[in-house]
LOVEX-572005 format. One record per residue (C-alpha): residue in three letters; x, y, z. Coordinates in nm, 2 decimals, padded with zeros to 4 digits. Example, Ala and Ser with C-alpha at 12.3 -4.5 7.8 and 13.67 -1.06 7.14 Angstrom:
REM LOVEX-572005
+---------+--------+--------+--------+
: residuo :      u :      v :      w :
+---------+--------+--------+--------+
:     ALA :  01.23 : -00.45 :  00.78 :
:     SER :  01.37 : -00.11 :  00.71 :
+---------+--------+--------+--------+
//
This chain:
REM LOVEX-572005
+---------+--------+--------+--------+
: residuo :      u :      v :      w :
+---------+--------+--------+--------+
:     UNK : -01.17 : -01.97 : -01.18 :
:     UNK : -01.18 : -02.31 : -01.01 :
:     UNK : -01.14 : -02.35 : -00.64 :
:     UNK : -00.78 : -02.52 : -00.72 :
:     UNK : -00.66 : -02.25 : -00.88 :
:     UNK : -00.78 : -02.02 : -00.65 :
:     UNK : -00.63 : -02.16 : -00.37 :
:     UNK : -00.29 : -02.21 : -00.56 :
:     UNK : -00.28 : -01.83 : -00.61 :
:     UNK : -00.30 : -01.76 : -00.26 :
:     UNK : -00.05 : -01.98 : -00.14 :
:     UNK :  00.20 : -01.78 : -00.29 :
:     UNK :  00.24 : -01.54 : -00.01 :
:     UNK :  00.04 : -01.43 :  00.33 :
:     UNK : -00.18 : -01.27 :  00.11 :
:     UNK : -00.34 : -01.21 : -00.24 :
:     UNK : -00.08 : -01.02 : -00.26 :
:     UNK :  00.21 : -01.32 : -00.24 :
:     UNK : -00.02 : -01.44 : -00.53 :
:     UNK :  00.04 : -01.21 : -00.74 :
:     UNK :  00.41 : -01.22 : -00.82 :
:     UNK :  00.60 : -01.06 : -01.08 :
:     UNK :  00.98 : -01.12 : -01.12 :
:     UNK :  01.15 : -00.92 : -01.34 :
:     UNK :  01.43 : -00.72 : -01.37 :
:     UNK :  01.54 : -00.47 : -01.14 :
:     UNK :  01.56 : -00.22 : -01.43 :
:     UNK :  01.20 : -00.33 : -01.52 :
:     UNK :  01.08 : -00.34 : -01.19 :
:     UNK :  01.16 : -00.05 : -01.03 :
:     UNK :  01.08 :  00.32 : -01.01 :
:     UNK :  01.24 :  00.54 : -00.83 :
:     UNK :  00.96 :  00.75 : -00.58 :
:     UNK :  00.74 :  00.95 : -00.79 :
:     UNK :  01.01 :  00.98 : -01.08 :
:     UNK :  00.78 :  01.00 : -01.39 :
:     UNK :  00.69 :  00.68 : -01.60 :
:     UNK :  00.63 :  00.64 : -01.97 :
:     UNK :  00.32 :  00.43 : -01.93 :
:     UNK :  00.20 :  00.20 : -02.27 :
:     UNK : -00.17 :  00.11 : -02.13 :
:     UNK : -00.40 :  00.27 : -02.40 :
:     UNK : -00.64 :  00.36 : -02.11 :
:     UNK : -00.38 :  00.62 : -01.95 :
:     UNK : -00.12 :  00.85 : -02.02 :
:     UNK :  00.10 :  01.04 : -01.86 :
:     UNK :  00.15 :  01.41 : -01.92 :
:     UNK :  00.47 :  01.63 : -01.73 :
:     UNK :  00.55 :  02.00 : -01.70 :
:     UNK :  00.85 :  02.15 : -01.56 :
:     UNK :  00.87 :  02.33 : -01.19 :
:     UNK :  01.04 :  02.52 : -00.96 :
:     UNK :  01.20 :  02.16 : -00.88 :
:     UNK :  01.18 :  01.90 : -01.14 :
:     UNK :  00.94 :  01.72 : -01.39 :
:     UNK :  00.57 :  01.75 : -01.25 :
:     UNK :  00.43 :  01.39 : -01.36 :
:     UNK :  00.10 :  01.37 : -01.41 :
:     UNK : -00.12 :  01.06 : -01.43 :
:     UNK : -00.46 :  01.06 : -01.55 :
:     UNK : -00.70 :  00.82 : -01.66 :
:     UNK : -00.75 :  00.82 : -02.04 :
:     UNK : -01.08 :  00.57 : -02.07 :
:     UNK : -01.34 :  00.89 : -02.25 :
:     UNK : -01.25 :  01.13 : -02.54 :
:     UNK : -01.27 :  01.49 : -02.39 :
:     UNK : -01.22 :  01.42 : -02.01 :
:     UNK : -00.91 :  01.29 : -01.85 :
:     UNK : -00.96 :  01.27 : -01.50 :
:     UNK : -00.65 :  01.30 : -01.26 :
:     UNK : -00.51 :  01.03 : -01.07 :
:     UNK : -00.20 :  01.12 : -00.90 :
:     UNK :  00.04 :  01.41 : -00.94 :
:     UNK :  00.41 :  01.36 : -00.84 :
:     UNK :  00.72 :  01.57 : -00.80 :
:     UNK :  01.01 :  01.44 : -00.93 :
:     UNK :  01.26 :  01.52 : -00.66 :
:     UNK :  01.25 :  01.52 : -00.30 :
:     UNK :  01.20 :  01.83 : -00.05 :
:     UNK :  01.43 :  02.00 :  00.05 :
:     UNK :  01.23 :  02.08 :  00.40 :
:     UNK :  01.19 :  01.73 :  00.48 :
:     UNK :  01.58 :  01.67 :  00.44 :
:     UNK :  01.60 :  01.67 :  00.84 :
:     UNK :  01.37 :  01.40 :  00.87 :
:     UNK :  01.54 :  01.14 :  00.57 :
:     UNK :  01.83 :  01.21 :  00.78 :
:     UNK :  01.70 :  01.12 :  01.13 :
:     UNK :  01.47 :  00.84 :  01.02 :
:     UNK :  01.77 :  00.68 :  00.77 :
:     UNK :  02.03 :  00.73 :  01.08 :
:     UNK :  01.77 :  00.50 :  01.27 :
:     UNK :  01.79 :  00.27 :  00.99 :
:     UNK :  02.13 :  00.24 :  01.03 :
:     UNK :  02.14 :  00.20 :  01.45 :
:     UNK :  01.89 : -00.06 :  01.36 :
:     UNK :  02.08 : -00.22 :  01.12 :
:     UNK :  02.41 : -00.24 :  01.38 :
:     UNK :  02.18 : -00.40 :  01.67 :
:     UNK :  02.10 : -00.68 :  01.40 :
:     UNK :  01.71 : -00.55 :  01.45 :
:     UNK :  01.67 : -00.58 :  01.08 :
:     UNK :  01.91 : -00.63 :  00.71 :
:     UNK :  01.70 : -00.35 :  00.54 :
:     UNK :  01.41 : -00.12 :  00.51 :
:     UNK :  01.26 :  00.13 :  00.29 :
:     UNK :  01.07 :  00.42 :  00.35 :
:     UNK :  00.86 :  00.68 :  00.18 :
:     UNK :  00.68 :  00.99 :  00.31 :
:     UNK :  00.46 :  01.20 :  00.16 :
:     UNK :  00.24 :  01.52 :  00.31 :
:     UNK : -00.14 :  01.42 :  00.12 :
:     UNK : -00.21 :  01.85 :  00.12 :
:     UNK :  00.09 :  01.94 : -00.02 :
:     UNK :  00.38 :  01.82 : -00.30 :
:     UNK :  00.64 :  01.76 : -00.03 :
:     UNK :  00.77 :  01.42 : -00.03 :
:     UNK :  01.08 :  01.22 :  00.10 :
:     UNK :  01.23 :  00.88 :  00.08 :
:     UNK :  01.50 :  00.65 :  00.26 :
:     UNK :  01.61 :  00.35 :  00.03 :
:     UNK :  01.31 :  00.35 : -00.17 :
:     UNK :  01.52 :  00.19 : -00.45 :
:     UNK :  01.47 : -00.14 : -00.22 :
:     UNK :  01.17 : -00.41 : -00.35 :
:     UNK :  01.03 : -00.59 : -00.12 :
:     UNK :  00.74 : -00.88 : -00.18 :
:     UNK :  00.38 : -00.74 : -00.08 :
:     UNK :  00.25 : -00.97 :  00.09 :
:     UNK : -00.08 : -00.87 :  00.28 :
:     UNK : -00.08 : -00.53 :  00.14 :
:     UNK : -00.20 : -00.65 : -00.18 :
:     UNK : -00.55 : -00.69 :  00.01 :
:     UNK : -00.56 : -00.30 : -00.03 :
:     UNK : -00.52 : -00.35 : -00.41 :
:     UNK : -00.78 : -00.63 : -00.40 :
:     UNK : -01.03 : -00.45 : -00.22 :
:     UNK : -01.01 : -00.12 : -00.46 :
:     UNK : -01.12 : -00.36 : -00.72 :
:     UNK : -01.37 : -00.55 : -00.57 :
:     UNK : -01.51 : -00.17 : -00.51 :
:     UNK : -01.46 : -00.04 : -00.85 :
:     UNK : -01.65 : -00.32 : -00.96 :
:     UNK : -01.96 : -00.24 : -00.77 :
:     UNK : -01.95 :  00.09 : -00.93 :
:     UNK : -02.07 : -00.10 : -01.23 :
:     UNK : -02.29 : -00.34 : -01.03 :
:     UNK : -02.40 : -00.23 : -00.69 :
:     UNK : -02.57 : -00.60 : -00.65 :
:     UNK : -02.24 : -00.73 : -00.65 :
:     UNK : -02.17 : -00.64 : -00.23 :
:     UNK : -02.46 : -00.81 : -00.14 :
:     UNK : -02.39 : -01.11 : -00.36 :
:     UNK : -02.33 : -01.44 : -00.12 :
:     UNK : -02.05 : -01.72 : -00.12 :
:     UNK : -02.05 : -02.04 :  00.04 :
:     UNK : -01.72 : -02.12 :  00.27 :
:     UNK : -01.58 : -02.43 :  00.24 :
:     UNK : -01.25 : -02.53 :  00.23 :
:     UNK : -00.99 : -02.35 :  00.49 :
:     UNK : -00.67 : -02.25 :  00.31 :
:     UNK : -00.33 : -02.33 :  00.50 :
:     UNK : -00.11 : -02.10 :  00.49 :
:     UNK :  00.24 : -02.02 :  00.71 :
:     UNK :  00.14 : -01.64 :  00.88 :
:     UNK :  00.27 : -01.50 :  01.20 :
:     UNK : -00.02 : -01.23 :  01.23 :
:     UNK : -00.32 : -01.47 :  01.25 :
:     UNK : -00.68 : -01.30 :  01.18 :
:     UNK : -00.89 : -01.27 :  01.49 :
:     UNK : -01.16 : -01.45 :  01.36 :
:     UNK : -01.21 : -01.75 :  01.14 :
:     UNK : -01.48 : -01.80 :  00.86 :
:     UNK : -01.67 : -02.04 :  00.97 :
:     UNK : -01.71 : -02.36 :  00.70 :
:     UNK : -02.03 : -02.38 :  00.55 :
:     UNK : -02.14 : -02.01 :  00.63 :
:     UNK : -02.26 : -01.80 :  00.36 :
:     UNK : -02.10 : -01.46 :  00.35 :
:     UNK : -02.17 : -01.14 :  00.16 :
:     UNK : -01.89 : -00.99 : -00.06 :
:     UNK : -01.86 : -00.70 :  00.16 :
:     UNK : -01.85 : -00.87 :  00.46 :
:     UNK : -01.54 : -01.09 :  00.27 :
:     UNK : -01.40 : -00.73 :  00.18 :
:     UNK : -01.44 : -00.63 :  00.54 :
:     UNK : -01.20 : -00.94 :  00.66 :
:     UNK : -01.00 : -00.92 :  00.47 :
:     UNK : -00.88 : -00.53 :  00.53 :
:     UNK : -01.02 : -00.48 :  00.90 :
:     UNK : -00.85 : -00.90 :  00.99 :
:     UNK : -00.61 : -00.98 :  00.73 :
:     UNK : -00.84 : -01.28 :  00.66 :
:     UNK : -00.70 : -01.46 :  00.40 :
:     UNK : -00.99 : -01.73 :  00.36 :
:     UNK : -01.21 : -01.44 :  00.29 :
:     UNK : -00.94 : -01.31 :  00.01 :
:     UNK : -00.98 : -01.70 : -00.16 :
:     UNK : -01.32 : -01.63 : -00.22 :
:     UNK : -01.32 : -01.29 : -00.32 :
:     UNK : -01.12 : -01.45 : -00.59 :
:     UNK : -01.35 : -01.60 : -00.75 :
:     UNK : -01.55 : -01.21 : -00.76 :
:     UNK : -01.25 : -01.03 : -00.86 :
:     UNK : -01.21 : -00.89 : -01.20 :
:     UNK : -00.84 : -00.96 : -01.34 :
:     UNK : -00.81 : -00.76 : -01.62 :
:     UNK : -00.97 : -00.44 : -01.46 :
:     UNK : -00.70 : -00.52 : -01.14 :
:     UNK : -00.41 : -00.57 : -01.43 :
:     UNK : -00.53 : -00.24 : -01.58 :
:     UNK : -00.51 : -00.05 : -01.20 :
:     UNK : -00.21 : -00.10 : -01.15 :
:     UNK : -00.12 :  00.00 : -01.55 :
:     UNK : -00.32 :  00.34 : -01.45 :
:     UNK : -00.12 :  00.43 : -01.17 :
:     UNK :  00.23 :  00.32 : -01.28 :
:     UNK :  00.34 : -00.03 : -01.07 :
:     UNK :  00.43 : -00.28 : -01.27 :
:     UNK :  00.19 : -00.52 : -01.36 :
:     UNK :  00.14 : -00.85 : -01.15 :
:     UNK :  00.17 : -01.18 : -01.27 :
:     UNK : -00.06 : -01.44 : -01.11 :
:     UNK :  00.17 : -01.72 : -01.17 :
:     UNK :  00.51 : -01.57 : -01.05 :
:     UNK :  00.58 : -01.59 : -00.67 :
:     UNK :  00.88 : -01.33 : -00.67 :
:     UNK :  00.64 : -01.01 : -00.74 :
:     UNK :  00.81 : -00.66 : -00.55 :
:     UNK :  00.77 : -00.36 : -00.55 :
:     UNK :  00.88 : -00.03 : -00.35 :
:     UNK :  00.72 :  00.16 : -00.05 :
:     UNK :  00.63 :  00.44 : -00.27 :
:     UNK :  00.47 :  00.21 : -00.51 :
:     UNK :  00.23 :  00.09 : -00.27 :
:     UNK :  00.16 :  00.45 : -00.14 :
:     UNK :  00.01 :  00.52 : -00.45 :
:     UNK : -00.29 :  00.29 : -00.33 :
:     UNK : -00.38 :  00.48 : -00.04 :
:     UNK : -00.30 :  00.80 : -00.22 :
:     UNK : -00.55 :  00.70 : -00.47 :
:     UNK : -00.83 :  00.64 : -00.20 :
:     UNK : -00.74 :  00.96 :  00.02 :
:     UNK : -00.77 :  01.18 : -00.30 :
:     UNK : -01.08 :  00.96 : -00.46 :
:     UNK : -00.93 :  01.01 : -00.77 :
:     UNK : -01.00 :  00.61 : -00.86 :
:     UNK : -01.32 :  00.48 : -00.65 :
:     UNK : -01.61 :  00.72 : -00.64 :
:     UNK : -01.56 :  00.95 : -00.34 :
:     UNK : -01.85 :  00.71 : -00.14 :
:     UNK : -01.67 :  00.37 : -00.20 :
:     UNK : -01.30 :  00.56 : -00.12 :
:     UNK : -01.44 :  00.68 :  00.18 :
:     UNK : -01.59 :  00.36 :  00.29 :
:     UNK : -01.25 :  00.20 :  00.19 :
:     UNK : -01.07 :  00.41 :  00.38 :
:     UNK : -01.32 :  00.33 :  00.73 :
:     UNK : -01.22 : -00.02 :  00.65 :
:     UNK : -00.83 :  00.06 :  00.68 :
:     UNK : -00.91 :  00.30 :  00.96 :
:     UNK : -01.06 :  00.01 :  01.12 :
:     UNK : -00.75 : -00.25 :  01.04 :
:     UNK : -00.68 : -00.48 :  01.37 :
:     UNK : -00.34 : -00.48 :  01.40 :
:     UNK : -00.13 : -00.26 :  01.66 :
:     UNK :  00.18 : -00.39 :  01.68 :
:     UNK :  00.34 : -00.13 :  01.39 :
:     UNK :  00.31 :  00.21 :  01.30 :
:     UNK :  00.01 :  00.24 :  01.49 :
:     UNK :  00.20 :  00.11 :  01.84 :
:     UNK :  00.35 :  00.44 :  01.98 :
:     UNK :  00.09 :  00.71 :  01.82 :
:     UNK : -00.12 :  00.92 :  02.02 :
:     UNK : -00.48 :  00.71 :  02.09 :
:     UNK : -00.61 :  01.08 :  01.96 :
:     UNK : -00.47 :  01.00 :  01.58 :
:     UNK : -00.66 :  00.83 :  01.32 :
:     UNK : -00.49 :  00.56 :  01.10 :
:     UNK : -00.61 :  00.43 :  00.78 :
:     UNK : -00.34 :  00.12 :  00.75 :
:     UNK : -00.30 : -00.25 :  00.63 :
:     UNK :  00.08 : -00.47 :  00.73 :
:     UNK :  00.18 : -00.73 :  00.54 :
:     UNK :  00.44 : -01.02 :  00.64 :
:     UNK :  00.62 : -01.24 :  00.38 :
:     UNK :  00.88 : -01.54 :  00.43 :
:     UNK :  01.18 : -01.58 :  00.20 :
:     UNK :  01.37 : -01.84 :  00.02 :
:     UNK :  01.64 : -01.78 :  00.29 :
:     UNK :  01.60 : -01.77 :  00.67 :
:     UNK :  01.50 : -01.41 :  00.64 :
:     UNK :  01.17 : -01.25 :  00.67 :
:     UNK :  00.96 : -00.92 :  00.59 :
:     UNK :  00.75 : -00.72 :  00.74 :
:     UNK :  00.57 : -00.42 :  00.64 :
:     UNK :  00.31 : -00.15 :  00.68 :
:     UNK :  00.16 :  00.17 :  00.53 :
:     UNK : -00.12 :  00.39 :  00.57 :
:     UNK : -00.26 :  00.77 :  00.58 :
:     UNK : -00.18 :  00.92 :  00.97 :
:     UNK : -00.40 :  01.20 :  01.00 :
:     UNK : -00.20 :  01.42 :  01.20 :
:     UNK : -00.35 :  01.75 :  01.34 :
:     UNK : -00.53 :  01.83 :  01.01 :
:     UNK : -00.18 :  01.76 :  00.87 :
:     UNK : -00.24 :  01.38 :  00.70 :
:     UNK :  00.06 :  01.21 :  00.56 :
:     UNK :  00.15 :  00.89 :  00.38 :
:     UNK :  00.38 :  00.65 :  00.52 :
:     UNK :  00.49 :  00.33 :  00.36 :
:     UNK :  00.74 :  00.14 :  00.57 :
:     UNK :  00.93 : -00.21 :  00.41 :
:     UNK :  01.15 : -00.39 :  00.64 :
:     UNK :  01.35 : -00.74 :  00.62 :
:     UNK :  01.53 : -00.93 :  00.90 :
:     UNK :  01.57 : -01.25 :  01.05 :
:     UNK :  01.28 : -01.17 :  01.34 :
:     UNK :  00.94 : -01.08 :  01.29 :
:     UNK :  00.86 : -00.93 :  01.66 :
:     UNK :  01.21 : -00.71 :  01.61 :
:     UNK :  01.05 : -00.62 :  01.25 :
:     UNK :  00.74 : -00.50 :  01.42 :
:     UNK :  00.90 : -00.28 :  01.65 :
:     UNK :  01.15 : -00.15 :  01.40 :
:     UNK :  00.82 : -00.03 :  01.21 :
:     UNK :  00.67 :  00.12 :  01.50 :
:     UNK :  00.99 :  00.30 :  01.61 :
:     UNK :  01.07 :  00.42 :  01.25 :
:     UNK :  00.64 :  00.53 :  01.23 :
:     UNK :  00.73 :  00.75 :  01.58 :
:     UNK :  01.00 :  00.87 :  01.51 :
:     UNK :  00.83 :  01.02 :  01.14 :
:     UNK :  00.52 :  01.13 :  01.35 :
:     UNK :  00.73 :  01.36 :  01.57 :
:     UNK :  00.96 :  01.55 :  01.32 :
:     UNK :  00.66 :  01.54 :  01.11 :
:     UNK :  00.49 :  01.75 :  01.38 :
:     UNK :  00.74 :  01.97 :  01.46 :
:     UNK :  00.84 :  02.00 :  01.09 :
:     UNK :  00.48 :  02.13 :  01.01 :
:     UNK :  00.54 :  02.41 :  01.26 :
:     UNK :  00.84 :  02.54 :  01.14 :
:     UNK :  00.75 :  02.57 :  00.79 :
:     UNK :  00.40 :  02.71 :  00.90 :
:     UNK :  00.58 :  03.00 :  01.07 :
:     UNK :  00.80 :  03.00 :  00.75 :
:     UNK :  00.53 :  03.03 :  00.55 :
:     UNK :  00.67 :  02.77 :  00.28 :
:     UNK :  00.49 :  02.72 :  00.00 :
:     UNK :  00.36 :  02.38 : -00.13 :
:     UNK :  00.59 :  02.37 : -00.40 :
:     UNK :  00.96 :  02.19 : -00.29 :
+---------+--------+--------+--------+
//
């Protein structure tokens, strides 16, 4: 890939992720959260049995003959424990909404130990931005599975890509430094640095990326379309993947995850948290074709042995009143979360919605 191209790929967004857009349909694009898909890659499947609740969906990796090894597992419906905390965080939304804070968010929740999940507008897409780094960096990983030279592997920087962000990285490659692939990877999660993410480019593996996202059921991106979206739960699936190292190898998901755990930015769901809590996270910010802008962050909490999966997508005219909206929303979650955990531990509720 030449450095033209490369460059014109990232210009699409904030991110990698701005350059990779897919628009299509909203038919096409969307899927409700964790509603099972009829996936058409040849190197997975999907297989579903009935519960207590709805269709169980499961998603496994079909590459070998006689083993199958599990990627996700998702209920089709939502809990009916968490049904307090859809309606508290959604009635935020709304106050939100009425102060002129923000035009619309969505939100999915998920418990990472059990199948209990919940959602508020998930139907809403929203473009990526930054979070695509997340998606980059799996690959970039998975590939050194195959080549564990490739980490150490060293690119010259050169040419400084311009591109319109509010959330600038705290430090700058330096032109005419030679960095390693991981310490690109590193930037790019831990800074948001999107000169490391032009060169990473030229390491990155398209058609195993194109086939990720094929494995785990999110539409496909399209390198040349700006308007790619997707949902909140869509994106949890990334950090899903990595808490359960059901995609990397349980050393590289691990060592992804210390990366996110690391992430820079505390403006969002990490603002109002408890210094005690861990959070493995990556925002993302986008511009529109109107005067309206996006904002959005996800990650694993890991909240009193009780880790959860939060994927907040927001849209609104100001980016500082976008950041608080996330951080508000991500408190608010964290405290029914804790306080739901208590209750259905003295209920004794099963994992099972």
């Amino acid at each position: 890939m030449n450095r033209k191209n490369v460059i014109g790929l990232v210009c699409l967004s904030a991110l990698f992720g701005a350059a990779i857009s897919y628009a299509v349909s909203f038919s096409v694009v969307h899927r409700d959260a964790d509603t099972p898909q009829d996936l058409t890659s040849s190197k997975n499947a999907s297989s579903s049995v009935t519960s207590g609740c709805d269709n169980v969906n499961m998603i496994r990796e079909y590459d070998s003959q006689l083993v199958k090894p599990l990627l996700l597992v998702n209920v089709g419906c939502e809990s009916k424990e968490l049904a307090s905390l859809k309606t508290e965080v959604g009635n935020l939304i709304q106050t939100m909404k009425g102060e002129g804070r923000l035009t619309r968010a969505g939100i999915y929740f998920k418990e990472l130990n059990t199948t209990r999940w919940t959602s508020v507008n998930d139907t809403e897409l929203f473009y990526p931005g930054s979070l695509l780094k997340v998606a980059l960096a799996i690959n970039i990983l998975k590939m050194s599975e195959s080549n564990p030279d490739l980490l150490n592997r060293k690119i010259t920087f050169n040419n400084k890509v311009e591109l319109k962000v509010t959330e600038a990285p705290e430090h700058a490659l330096t032109p005419g430094k030679e960095y390693t692939v991981r310490e690109l990877v590193d930037a790019a999660i831990t800074d948001s640095n999107n000169d490391a993410v032009t060169l990473l480019l030229d390491v990155f593996d398209k058609k195993l990326y194109e086939e990720m996202f094929n494995e785990i059921a999110i539409p496909v991106p399209d390198l040349s379309d700006k308007y790619y979206r997707f949902s909140p739960s869509d994106f949890s699936k990334f950090f899903r993947i990595l808490y359960n190292a059901t995609y990397l190898n349980h050393v590289n998901s691990e060592y992804c995850m210390n990366l996110l755990l690391r992430c820079k930015f505390d403006k969002g769901i990490t603002r109002d948290l408890p210094q005690s809590v861990k959070v493995a996270h990556k925002f993302g910010e986008r511009y529109t074709e109107s005067k309206l802008t996006q904002f959005h962050e996800a990650g694993v909490v890991y909240a009193g042995g009780k880790p959860y999966v939060i994927s907040i997508m927001t849209e609104g005219e100001n980016h500082d009143a976008l950041m608080d909206c996330v951080a508000r929303i991500s408190q608010l979650v964290y405290d029914l979360n804790s306080k739901g955990a208590e209750v259905r531990d003295q209920l004794d509720i099963p994992f099972h919605s």
